[in-house]
C-alpha positions, 0 to 999 in steps of 0.5 A, a space after each residue: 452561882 456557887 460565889 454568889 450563893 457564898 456570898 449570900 451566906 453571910 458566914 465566915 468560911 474557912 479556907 483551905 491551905 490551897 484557897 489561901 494561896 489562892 487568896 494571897 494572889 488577889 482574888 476574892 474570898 467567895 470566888 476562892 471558895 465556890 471554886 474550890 467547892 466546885 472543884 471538890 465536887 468535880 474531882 469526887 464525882 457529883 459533878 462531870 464536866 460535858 464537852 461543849 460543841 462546835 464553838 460552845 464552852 464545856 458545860 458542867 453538870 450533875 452526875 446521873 448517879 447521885 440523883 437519886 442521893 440528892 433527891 433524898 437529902 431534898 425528901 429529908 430536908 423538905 418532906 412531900 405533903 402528899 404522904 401526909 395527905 395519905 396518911 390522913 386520908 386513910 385515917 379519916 377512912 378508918 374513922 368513917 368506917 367504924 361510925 357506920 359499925 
């Protein structure tokens, strides 16, 4: 998912000194990079890896305690309608309130 998602970018990414030798070894460059950023991610702690059971690969998966940091960035880059709604509402509540005063 995180190839193709690089791949879907269209944008020319810079590649680390270890993803250039990877490179030199033939593979391509957007398996290079999700791998890499994958890695990344492991290796800081947003990801863990989940040991698979009998017969099945490990699974990777995201680390419970950055949920709530990712739901902040999500709030941020997309802001929930239903606080506006309140918002709205409660104004609309004020106004209706001082037309019968």
């Amino acid at each position: 998912m995180a190839e193709e998602y690089v791949l879907g970018l269209d944008e020319q990414i810079e590649l680390d000194d270890d993803e250039k030798e990877e490179l030199d070894n033939g593979s391509s460059d957007a398996r290079i990079i999700a791998t890499g950023f994958v890695r990344r991610l492991r290796d800081t702690g947003w990801l863990i890896e989940k040991e698979g059971e009998y017969e099945e690969e490990s699974k990777i998966a995201i680390n419970y305690k950055v949920v709530p940091i990712i739901k902040s960035f999500q709030e941020i880059v997309s802001p929930s309608i239903i606080t506006y709604k309140g918002k709205l509402f409660k104004i609309y509540s004020m106004f209706e309130h001082i037309s019968e005063h």
